[in-house]
N, C-alpha and C positions, 0 to 999 in steps of 0.2 A: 623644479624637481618634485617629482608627485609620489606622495607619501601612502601610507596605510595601517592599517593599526598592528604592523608588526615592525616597525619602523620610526614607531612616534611614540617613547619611552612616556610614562605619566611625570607629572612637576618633580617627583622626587626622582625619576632615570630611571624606573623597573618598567621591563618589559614582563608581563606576569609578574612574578616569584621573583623575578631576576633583573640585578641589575643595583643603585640606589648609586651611594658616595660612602665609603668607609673609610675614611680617611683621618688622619692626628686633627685636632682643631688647627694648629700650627700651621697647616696648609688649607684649612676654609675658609681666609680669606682669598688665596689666591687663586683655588676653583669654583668662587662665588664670583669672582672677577672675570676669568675665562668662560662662564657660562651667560653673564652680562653679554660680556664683547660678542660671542659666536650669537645671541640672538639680534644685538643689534646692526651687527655688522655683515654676517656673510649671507642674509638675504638678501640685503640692497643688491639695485643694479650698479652700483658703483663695482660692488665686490666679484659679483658675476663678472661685469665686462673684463676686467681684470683677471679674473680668473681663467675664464674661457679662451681670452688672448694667449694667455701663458701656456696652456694645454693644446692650444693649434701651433702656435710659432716658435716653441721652445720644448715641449714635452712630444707633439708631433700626432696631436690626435686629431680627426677620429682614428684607432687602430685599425685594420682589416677584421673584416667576419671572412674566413678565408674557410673556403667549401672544401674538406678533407676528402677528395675523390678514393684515393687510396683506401683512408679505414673507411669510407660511405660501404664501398664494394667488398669489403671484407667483411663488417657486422652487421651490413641489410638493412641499414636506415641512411639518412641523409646527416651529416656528420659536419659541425661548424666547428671555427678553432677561433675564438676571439682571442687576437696577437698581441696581449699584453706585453709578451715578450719584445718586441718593437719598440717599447714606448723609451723615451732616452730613459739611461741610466740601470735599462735591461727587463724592467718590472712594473707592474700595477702600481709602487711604493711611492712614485714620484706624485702620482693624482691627490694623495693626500697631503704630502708636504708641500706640493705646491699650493691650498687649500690653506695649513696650519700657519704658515710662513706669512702669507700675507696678513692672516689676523696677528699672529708675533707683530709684525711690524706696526700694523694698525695700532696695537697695544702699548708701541714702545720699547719693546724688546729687546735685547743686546744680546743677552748668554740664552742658546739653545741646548737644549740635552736632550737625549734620545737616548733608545736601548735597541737592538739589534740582536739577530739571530742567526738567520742568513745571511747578516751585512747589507740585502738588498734595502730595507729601508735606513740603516745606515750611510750608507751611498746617498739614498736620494735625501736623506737630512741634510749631508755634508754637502750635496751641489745645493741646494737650495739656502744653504748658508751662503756660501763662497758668493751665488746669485745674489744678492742681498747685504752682500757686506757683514754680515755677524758670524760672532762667533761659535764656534759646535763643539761639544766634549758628546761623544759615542760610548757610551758603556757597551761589551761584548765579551761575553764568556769566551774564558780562554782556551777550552773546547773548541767553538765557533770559531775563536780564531786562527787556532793552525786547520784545522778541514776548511775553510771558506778565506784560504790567503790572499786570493785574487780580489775582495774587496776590501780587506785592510789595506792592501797597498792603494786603492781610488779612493779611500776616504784620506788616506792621509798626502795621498799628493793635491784633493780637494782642498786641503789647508786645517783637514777635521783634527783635533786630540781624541786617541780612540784608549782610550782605560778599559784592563780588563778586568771581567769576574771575575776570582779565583776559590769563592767557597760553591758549595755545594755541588751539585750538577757540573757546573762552569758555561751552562747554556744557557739560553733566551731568561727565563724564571729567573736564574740568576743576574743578570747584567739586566732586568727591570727591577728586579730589588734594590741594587746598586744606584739605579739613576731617581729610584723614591726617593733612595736617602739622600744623595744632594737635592732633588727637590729641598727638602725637608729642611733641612742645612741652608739651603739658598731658595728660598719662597718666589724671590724678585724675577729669578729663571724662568724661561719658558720650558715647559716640558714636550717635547714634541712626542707623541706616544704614537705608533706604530702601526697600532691594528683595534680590533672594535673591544678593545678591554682599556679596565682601568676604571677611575670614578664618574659620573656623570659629570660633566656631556661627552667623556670621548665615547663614548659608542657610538652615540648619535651623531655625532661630530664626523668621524671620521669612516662612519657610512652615508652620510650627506655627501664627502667629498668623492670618494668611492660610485658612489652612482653613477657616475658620468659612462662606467662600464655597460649596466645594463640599459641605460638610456638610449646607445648607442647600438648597442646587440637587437633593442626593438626596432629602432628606426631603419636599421641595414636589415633585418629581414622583410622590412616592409618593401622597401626596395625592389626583393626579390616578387615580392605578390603575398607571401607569407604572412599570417596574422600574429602568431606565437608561437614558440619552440613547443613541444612537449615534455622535454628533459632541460635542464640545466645542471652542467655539472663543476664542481666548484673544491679544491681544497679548501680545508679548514686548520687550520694550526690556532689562531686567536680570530682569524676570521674575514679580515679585511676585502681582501679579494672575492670571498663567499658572498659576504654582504654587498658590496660593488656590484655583482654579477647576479643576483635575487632581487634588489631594489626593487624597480619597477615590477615583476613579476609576483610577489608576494600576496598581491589581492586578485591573481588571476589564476584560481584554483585548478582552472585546467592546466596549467603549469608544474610539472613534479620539480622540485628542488629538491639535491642531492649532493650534499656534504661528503667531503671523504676524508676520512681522519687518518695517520697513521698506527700501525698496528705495530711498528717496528718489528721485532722480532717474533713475534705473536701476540695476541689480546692479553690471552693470560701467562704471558713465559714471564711474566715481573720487569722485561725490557718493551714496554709499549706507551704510547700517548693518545689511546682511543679515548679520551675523555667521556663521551658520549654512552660508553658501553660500561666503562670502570669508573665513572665519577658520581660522585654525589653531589648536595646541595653545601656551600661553604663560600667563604671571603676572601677571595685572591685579590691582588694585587688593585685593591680598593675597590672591588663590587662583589658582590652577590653572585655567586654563579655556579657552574659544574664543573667541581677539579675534581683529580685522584687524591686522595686522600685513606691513611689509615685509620684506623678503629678510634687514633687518639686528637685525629684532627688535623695532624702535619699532612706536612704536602708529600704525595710519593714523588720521586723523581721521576722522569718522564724519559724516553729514548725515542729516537727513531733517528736513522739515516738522513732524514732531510733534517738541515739546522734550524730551517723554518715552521716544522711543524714540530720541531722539541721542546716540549710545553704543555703543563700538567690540567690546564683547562680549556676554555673555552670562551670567545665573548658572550655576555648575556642575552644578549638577541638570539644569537644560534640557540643558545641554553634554551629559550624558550619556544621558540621556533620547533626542535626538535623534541622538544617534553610535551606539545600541542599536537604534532603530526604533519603541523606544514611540512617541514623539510624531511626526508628520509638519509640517515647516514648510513656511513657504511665505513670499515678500516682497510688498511690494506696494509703488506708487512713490506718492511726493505726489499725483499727479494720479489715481490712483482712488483714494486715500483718501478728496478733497477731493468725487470722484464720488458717495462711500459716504453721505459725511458728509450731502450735499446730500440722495439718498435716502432715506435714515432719516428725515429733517428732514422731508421730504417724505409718506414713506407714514405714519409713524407719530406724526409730532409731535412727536419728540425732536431734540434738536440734541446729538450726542455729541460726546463728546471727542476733537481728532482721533488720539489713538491708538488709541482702540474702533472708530475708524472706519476702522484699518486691518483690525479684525478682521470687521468687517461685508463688506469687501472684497474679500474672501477669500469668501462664500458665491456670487458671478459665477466663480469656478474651481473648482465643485465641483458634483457630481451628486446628484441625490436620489430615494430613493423615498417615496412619498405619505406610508406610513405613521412613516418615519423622524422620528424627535425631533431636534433640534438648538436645542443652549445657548450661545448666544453674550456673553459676559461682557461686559457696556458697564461698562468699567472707572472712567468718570468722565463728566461731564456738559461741555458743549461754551460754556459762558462765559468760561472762561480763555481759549477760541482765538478769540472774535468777531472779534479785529482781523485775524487772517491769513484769517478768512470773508470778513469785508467787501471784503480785498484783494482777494480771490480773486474773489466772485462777483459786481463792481460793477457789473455789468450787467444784476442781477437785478431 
């Protein structure tokens, strides 16, 4: 998997400014351990073989780059859908736990914990337990879990214990606070962390696993005769899927990467999670990065419609990615997401996830020429959000 200097954190985990380990002592032994095993283990070909096997015969990759004829002819460029949504268990979220899971076991592992938002990488913790025989405890704001019902009930007939958040927020920020604390309480645990936040190496970590997207997105346009996309477009909530789908393209500047953040109800209405636009420099959830934050340091709460992008910051990579110029972001509110969602649904027959469907969002703010390629990562499929559809479009 081929690297670049926006992708290859320095010995301490900052990408620029961003990124490090802020962590209690209490748990540096057990991130000094986990960063041990991930160097000496998931480079070998032992762990590849294994790994690759698992993502062709049980996770079902390669995905499709699947050529959107419908919006090509509508916004006057050449329009790919990499069908994340395909992959089992609905999501991109599976590539990483199947990734994390094998080093758990390498390690020894027995108790898994995670934290969840959309429930999609909850899910794919809970099969990749059950796959494996151990045990999973899912933290998930209690928020999350009445709007995203459809995967409490697949984590818990996976065999997962799902505990929920019940201070603050009751989303994502929340239920990663909660599964710190058992860390913290229980060192011996595996933490299986979600998306490119957290202390080093999960960024790195769990954009090494993540790659396998854009490795993919290059090799299937090569296919076609193509060299490079010119766009790539990607949500962002902590990141995973962004970073997945940028990897490889990162060092090839004639490549635009384009983050979409959620605006929820607008940037500045006090119900938004545009990090990018309203955040500063600060310590979330063990790194260095860009949250929202007031005048005193707390974290603002965060909103947005999709459960997956509700969430006060950002991973450190994007943080610097985006503070550099590589990447260009951009927000979008509930109400075109909900617009995006409907069109997709509409031109192509897909019903996406409404985070993909903040990314889809984003091609009504942007210009094209005919011949131009553009990759838009449908990061998950759109049956977890049915109930906030149906609320939404009762009138259909």
């Amino acid at each position: 998997m081929k690297t670049s200097e926006f992708i290859l954190p320095d010995e301490l985990g900052f990408y620029g400014e961003f990124g490090g380990a802020y962590i209690p002592e209490l748990l540096r032994p057990a991130v000094e351990e986990l960063n041990t095993s991930f160097r000496n283990y998931c480079f070998t070909e032992a762990f590849r073989t294994d790994y690759l096997d698992l993502l062709k015969n049980y996770v079902g990759r390669p995905t499709p780059l699947y050529f959107a004829r419908n919006y090509s002819e509508k916004y006057g460029a050449k329009i790919y859908f990499k069908r994340e949504d395909l992959c089992h268990t609905g999501a991109h979220k599976i590539n990483n736990t199947i990734g994390q899971i094998l080093l758990a076991k390498h390690m020894g592992k027995t108790e898994i914990i995670a934290e969840t938002g959309a429930g999609q990488h909850g899910v794919a913790t809970a099969t990749v337990c059950a796959l494996m025989g151990l045990n999973c405890i899912v933290y998930m704001g209690e928020k999350d879990m009445e709007r995203q019902a459809p995967n409490v009930q697949r984590m818990l007939m996976l065999g997962a214990e799902v505990r929920p958040a019940t201070c603050g927020s009751k989303t994502l920020k929340d239920a990663t606070n909660e599964a710190i604390r058992h860390w913290i309480n229980f060192p011996d645990s595996y933490y299986l962390i979600g998306s490119v936040v957290g202390p080093h190496p999960y960024p790195e970590m769990v954009a090494y696993f993540q790659s396998i997207i854009s490795e993919e997105i290059r090799n299937q346009l090569q296919e076609t005769g193509a060299a490079s996309p010119q766009k790539v477009i990607a949500c962002v909530g902590g990141g995973s899927n962004a970073a997945g789908a940028f990897y490889h393209f990162y060092s090839d500047r004639e490549v635009e990467l384009i983050a979409v953040e959620a605006a929820g109800e607008g940037i500045h209405s006090g119900k938004s999670a545009a990090t990018s636009v309203l955040g500063s420099p600060g310590v979330l959830h063990g790194s260095l990065t860009l949250l929202m934050q007031d005048s005193f340091g707390q974290v603002t709460e965060p909103h947005s419609i999709s459960a997956g992008l509700d969430y006060p910051g950002i991973g450190p990579l994007h943080a610097h990615s985006i503070a550099t110029g590589r990447t260009r972001s951009f927000s979008i509110t509930d109400a075109e997401a909900l617009e995006a969602a409907l069109e997709c649904s509409r031109l192509e027959g897909i019903i996406p996830a409404l985070e993909s469907a903040h990314a889809l969002a984003v091609l009504k703010k942007l210009s094209f020429k005919p011949e131009e390629i553009i990759v838009v990562n449908l990061s998950g499929r759109g049956d977890k959000d049915i109930n906030t559809y149906q609320n939404a479009f009762q009138n259909l």
